[in-house]
C-alpha positions in Angstrom: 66.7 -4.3 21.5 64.0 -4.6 19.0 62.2 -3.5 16.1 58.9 -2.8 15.5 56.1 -2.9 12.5 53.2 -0.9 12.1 49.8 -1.3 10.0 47.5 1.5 10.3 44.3 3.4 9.0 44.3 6.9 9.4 41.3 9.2 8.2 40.9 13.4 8.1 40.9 16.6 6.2 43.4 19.2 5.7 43.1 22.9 4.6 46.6 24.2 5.6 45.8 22.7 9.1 45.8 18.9 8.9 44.2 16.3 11.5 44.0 12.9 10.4 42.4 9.9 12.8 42.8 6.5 12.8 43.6 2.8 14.5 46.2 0.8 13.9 48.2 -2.7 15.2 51.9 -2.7 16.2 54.0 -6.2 16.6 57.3 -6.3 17.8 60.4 -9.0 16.5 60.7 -10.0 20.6 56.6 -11.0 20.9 55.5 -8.1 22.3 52.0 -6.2 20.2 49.3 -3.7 20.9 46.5 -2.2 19.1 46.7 1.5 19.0 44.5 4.9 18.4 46.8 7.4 15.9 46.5 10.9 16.0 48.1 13.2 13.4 48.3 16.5 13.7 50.0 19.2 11.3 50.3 22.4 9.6 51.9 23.7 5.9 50.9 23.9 2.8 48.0 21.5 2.5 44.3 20.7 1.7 42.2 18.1 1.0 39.8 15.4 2.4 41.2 11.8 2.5 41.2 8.1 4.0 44.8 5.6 4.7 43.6 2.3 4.5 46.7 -0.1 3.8 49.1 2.4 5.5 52.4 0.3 7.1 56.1 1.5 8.8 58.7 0.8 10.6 60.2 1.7 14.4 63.6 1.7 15.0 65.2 -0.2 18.0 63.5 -0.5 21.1 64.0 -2.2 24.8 59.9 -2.5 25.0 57.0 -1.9 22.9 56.2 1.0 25.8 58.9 3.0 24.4 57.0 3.6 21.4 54.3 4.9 22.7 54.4 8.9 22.6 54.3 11.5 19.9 56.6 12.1 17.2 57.9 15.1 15.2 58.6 14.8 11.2 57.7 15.9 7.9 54.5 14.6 6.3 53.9 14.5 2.4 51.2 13.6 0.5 49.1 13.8 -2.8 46.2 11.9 -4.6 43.2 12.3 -6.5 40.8 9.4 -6.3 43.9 7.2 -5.0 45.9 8.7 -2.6 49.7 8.3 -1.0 51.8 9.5 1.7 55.1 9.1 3.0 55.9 10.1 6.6 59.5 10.3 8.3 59.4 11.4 12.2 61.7 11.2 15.5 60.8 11.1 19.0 64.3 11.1 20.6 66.1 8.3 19.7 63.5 6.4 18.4 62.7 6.8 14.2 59.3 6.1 12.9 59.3 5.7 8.5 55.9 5.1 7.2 53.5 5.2 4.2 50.7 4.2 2.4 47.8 4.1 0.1 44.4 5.3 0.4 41.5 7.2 -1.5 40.3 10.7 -1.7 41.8 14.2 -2.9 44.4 16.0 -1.3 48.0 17.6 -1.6 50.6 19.2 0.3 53.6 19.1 2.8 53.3 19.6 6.1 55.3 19.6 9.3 53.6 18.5 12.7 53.0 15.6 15.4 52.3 11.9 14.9 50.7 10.7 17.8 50.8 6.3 19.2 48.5 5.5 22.0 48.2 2.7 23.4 44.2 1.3 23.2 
């Protein structure tokens, strides 16, 4: 088994529906990468306008890089006005995804929703 890092950029809106888009390169500890399209998708209490740019994270144990490919499920919170941060925590399955960031632009809220990885 092994674990995974992600560095993304996501960017979106959010007025109580949230849908964020964005790129984003994952490496593996056995060798194996893969540049990736992100799609986030939510709803909650939430609005704004706002851009990820250093966003990173973390994927719990896999056999292959394959297996973390899929949507996940989690809660998403985030706030900033002129800088901006969010912390994520999802599942799909077995598989844990933890990840956060820094970014510009105003928005604020919690939201609950999907956290899509696709290969590019």
């Amino acid at each position: 088994m092994t674990s995974c890092k992600i560095s993304y950029n996501l960017k979106g809106w959010s007025f109580f529906y949230k849908e964020y888009i964005g790129a984003g390169h994952i490496n593996c500890k056995n060798g194996q990468s893969s540049n990736v399209v992100i799609v986030s998708r939510s709803g909650g209490i939430s609005m704004g306008k706002s851009e990820i740019y250093k966003g990173e994270g973390v994927i719990s144990a896999v056999y292959s890089i394959n297996e973390v490919f899929g949507t996940y499920i989690g809660l998403d919170v985030h706030a900033g006005a002129t800088k901006s941060v969010e912390g994520r925590v999802m599942t799909k399955g077995e598989i844990s995804l933890a990840l956060w960031g820094m970014g510009r632009g105003f928005d604020l809220g919690i939201t609950v929703g999907a956290f899509s990885i696709l290969p590019k």
